[in-house]
C-alpha positions as CSV (number, residue, x, y, z in Angstrom):
1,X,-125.7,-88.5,42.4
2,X,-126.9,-88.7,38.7
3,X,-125.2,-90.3,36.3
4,X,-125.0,-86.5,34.6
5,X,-123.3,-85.1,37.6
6,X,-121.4,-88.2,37.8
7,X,-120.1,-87.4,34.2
8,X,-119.3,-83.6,35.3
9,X,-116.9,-84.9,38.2
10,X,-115.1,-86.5,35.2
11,X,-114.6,-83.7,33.4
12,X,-113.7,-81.6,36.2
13,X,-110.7,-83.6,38.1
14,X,-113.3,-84.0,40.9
15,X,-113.4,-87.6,42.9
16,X,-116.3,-88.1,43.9
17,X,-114.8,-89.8,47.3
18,X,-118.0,-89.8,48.8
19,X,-119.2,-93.1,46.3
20,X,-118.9,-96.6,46.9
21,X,-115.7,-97.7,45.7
22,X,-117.1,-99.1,42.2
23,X,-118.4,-96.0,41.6
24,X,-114.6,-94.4,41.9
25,X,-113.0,-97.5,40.3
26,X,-115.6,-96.5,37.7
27,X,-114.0,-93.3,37.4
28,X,-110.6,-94.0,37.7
29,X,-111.5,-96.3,34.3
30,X,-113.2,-93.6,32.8
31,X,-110.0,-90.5,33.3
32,X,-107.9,-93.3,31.8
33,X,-105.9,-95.1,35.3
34,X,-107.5,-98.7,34.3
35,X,-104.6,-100.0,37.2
36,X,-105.9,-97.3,39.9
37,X,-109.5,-98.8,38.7
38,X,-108.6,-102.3,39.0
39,X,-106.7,-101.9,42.2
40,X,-109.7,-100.2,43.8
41,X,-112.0,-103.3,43.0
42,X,-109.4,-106.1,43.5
43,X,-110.1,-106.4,47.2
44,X,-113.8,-106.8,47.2
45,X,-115.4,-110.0,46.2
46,X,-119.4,-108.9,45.9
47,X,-121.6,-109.3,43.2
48,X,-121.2,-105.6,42.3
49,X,-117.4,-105.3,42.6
50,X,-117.5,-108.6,40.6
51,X,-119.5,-107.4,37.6
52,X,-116.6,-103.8,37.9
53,X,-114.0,-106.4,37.6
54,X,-115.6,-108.6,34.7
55,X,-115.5,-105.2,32.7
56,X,-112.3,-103.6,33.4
57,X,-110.8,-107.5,32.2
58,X,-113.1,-107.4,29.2
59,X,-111.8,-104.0,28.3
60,X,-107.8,-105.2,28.7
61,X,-108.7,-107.8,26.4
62,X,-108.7,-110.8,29.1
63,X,-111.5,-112.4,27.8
64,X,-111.3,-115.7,30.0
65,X,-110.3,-113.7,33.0
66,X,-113.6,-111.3,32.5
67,X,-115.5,-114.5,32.0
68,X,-114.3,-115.8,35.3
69,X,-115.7,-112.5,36.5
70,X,-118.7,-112.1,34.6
71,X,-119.3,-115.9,36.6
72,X,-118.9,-114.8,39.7
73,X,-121.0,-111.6,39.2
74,X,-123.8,-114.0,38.2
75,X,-123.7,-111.9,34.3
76,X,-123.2,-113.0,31.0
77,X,-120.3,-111.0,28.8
78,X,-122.5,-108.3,27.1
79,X,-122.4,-107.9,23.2
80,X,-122.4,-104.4,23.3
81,X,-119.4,-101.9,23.5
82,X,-117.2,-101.1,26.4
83,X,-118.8,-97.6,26.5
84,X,-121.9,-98.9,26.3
85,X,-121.2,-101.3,28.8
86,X,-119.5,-98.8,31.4
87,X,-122.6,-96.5,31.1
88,X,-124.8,-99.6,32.2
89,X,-123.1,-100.5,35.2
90,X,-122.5,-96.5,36.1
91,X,-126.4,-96.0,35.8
92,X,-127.2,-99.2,38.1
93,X,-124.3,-98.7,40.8
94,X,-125.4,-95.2,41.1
């Protein structure tokens, strides 16, 4: 999937159910459910859900709880915006 048709399934109500579950925590972020997001990428403890979880606490405004996450995703906080930064991990995790 491209990050384009990625962006469509957005705008049309459509889960893409057939992504890794960053990729629909992702989602679930981006139609506005930041709990349905988190609670997606609570359970898994890679590098990738990880760096997921670093963002969704920098964009509740948990600053030292994204930093514990930004730690264990092996990433430093990035000084850009949150829209920025969800694009950036969209375009790698897809």
């Amino acid at each position: 999937m491209t990050y384009d048709e990625f962006l469509l399934t957005i705008e049309n109500d459509e889960l893409p159910s057939n992504q890794p579950l960053y990729i629909q925590a992702l989602w679930w972020d981006a139609k506005g459910n930041w709990d349905k997001a988190h609670a997606l990428i609570d359970a898994l403890d890679d590098k990738n859900a990880c760096r997921v979880h670093a963002y969704l606490h920098r964009k509740e405004g948990d600053i030292s709880n994204a930093g514990y996450w930004y730690h264990r995703a092996h990433a430093q906080q990035p000084a850009i915006s949150l829209t920025e930064e969800w694009k950036l991990i969209t375009m790698e995790l897809l």
